[in-house]
TORPA-4810 file (N, C-alpha, C, O; in nm, 3 decimals):
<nodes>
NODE_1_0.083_-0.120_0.000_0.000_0.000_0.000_0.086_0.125_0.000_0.062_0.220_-0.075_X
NODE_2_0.180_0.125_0.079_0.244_0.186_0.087_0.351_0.307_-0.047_0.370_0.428_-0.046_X
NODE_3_0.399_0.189_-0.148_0.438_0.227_-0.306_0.290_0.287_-0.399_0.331_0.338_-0.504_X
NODE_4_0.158_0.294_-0.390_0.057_0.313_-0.444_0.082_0.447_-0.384_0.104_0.537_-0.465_X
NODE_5_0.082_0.484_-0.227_0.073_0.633_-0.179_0.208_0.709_-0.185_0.200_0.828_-0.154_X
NODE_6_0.332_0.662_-0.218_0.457_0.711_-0.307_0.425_0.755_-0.460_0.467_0.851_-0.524_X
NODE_7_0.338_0.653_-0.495_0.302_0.703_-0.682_0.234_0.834_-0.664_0.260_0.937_-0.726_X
NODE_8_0.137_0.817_-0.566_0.006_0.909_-0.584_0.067_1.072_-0.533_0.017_1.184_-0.545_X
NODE_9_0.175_1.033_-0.484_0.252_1.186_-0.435_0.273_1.236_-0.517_0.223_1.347_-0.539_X
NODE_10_0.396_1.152_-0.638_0.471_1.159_-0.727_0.417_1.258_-0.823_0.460_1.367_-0.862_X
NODE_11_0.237_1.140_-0.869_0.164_1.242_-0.981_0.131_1.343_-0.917_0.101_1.433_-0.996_X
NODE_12_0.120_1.380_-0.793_0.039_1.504_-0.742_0.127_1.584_-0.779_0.121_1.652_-0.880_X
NODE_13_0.222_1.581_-0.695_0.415_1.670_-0.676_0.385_1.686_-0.888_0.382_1.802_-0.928_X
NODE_14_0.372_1.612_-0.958_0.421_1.687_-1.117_0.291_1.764_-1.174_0.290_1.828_-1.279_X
NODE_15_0.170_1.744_-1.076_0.055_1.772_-1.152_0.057_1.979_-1.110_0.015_2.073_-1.178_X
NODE_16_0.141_1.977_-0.941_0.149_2.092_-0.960_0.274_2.155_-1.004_0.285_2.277_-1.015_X
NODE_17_0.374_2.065_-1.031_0.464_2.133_-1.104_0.478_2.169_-1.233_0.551_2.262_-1.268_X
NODE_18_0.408_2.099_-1.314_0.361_2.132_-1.473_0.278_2.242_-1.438_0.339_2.347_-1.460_X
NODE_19_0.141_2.263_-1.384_0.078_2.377_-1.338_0.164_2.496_-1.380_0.184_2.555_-1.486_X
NODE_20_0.220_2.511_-1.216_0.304_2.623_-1.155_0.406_2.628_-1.316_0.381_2.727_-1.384_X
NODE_21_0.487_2.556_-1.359_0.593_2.614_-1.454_0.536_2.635_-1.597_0.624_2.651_-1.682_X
NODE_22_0.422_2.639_-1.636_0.303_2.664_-1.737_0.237_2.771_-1.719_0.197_2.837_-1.815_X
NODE_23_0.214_2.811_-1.581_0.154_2.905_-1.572_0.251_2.992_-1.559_0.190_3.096_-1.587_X
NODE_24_0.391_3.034_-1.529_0.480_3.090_-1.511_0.509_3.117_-1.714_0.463_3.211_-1.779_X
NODE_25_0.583_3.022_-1.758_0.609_3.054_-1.867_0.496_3.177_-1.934_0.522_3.292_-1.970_X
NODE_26_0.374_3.110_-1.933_0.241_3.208_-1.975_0.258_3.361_-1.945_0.269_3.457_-2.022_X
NODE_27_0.255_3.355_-1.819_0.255_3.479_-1.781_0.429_3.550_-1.825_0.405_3.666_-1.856_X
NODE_28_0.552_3.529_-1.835_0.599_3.576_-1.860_0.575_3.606_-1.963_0.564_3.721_-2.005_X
NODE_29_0.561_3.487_-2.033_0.570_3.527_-2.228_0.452_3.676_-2.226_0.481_3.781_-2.283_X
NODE_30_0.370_3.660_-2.177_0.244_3.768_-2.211_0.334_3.899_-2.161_0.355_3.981_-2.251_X
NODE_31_0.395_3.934_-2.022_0.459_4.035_-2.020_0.553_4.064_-2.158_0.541_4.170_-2.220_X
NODE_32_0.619_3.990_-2.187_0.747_4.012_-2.302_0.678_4.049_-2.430_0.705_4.146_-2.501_X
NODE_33_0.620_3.994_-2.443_0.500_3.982_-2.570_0.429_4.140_-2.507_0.392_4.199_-2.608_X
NODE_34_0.406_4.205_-2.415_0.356_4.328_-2.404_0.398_4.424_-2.502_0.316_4.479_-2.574_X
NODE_35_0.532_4.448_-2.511_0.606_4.527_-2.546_0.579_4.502_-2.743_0.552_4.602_-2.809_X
NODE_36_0.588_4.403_-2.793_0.603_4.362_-2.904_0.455_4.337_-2.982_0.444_4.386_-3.095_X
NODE_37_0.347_4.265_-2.928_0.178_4.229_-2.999_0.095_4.312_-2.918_0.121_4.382_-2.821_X
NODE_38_0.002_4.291_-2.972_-0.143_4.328_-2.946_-0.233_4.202_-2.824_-0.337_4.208_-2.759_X
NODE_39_-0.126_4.100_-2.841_-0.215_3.951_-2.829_-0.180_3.923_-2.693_-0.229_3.827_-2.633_X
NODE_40_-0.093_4.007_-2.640_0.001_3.911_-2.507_-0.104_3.951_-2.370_-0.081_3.888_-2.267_X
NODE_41_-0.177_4.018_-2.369_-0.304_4.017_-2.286_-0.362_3.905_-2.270_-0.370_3.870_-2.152_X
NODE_42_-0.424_3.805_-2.377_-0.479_3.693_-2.367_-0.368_3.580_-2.305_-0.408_3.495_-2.225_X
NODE_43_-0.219_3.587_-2.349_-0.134_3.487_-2.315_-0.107_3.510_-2.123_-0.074_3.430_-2.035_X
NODE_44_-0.140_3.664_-2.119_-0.092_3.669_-1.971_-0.218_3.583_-1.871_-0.193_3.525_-1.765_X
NODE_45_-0.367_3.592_-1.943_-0.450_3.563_-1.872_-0.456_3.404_-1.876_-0.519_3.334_-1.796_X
NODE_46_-0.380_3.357_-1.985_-0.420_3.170_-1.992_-0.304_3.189_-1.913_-0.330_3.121_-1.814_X
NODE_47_-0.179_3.244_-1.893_-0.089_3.180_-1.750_-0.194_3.189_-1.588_-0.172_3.121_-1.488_X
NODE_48_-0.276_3.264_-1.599_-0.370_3.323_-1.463_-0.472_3.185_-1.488_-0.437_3.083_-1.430_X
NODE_49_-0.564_3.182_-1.550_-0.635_3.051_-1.567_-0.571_2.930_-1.548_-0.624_2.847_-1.474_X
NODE_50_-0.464_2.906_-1.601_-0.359_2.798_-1.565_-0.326_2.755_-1.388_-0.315_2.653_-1.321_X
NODE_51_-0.318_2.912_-1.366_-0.257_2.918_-1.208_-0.343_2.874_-1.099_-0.315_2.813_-0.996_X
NODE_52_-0.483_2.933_-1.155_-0.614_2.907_-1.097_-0.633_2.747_-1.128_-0.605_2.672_-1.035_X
NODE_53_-0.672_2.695_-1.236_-0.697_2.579_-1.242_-0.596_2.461_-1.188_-0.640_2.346_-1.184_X
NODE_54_-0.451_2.488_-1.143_-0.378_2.375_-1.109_-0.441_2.300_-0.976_-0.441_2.177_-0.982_X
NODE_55_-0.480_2.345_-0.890_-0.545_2.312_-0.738_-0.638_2.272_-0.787_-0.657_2.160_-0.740_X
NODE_56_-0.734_2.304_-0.876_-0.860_2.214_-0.925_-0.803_2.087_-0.948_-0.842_1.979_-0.905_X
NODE_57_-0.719_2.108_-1.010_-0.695_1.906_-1.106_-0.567_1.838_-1.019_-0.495_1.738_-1.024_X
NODE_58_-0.586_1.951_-0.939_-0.520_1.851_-0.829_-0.622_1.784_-0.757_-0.641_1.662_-0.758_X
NODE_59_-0.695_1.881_-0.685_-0.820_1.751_-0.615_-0.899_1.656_-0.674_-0.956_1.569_-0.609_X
NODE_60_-0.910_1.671_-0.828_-0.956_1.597_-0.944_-0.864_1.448_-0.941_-0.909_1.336_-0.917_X
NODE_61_-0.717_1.485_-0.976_-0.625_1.375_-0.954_-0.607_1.299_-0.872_-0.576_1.183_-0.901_X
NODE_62_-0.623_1.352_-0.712_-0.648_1.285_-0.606_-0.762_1.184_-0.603_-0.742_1.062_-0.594_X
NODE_63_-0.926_1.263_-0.615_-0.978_1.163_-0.638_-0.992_1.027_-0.669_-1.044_0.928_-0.617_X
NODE_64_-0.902_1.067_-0.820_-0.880_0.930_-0.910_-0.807_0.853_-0.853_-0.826_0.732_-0.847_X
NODE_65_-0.707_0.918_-0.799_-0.598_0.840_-0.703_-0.640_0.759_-0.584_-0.585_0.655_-0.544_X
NODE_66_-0.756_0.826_-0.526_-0.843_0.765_-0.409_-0.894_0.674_-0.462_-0.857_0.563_-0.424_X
NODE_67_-0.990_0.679_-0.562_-1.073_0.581_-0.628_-0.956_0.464_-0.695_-1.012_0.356_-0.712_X
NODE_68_-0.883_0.462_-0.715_-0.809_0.350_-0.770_-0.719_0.255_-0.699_-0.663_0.153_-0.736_X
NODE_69_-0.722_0.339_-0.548_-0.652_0.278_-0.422_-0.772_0.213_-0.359_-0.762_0.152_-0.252_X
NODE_70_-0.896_0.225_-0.430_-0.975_0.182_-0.302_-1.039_0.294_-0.179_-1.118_0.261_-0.091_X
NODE_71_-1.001_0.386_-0.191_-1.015_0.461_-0.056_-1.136_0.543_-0.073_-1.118_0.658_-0.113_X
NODE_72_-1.253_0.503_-0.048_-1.381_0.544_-0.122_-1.441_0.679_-0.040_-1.511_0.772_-0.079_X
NODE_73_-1.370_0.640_0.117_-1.412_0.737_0.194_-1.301_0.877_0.091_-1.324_0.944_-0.010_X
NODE_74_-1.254_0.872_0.129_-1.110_0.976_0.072_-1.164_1.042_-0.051_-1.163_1.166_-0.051_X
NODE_75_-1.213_0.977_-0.161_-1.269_1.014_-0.288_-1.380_1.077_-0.254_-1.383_1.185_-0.312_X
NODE_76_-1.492_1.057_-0.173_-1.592_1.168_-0.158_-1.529_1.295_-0.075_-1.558_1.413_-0.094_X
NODE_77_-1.461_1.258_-0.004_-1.376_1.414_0.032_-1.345_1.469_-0.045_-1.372_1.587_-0.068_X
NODE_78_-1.277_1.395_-0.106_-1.239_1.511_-0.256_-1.320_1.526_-0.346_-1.316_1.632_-0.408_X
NODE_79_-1.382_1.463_-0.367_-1.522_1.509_-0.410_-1.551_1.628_-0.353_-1.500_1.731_-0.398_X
NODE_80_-1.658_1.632_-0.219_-1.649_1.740_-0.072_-1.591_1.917_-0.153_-1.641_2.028_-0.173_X
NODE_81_-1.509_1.872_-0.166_-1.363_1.996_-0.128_-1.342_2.041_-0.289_-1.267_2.137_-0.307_X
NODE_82_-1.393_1.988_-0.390_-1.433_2.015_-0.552_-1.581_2.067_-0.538_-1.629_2.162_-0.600_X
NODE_83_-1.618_2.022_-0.484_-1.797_2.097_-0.465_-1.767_2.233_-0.408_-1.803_2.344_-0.447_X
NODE_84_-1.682_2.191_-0.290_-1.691_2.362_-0.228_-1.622_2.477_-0.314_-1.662_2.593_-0.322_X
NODE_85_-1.500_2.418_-0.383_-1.422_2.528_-0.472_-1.503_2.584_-0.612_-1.490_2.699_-0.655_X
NODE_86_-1.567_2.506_-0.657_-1.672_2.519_-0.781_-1.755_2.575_-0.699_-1.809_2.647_-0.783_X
NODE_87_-1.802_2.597_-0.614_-1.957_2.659_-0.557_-1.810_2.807_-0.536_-1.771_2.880_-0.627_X
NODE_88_-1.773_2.809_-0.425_-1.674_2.940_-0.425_-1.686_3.028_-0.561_-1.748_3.134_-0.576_X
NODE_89_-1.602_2.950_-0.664_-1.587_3.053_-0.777_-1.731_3.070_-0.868_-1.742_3.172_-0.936_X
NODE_90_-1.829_2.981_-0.869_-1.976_3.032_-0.898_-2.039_3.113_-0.816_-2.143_3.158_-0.863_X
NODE_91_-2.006_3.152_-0.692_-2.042_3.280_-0.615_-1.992_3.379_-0.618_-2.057_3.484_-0.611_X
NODE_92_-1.804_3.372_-0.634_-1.762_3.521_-0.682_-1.808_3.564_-0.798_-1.849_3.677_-0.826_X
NODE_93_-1.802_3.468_-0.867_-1.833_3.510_-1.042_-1.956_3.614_-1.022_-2.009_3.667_-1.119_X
</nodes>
């Protein structure tokens, strides 16, 4: 059990590191791209959407990760805690 909750780190640990260094590239390129297009407004905001969405598909990933370990209680938590962040940003909105 133990190597299943080493994997499930592993994908978490790259799910926010692709995130975070995607959303970084984005947003730089859109600053640099300020100076030079018309377009780098939209590139700065998909690094911001990026930044926002990594914590989503992280508790998304978990899930799956719960659900494939078996851990059924664990998967409706994260379930739980995806309900509350989707209700959050449908109330700021």
């Amino acid at each position: 059990m133990r190597r299943e909750s080493a994997a499930t780190d592993r994908i978490l640990a790259l799910t926010l590191k692709i995130g975070a260094y995607s959303a970084f590239a984005c947003i730089v390129s859109g600053l640099v791209l300020q100076y030079a297009a018309h377009f780098s407004d939209r590139v700065t905001e998909a690094g911001m959407v990026i930044l926002l969405a990594t914590p989503v598909l992280r508790i998304v990933i978990a899930g799956i990760q719960f659900l494939r370990e078996h851990e059924v209680k664990y998967a409706f938590i994260s379930l739980g805690v995806l309900g509350i962040v989707v209700l959050a940003y449908l109330l700021g909105v």
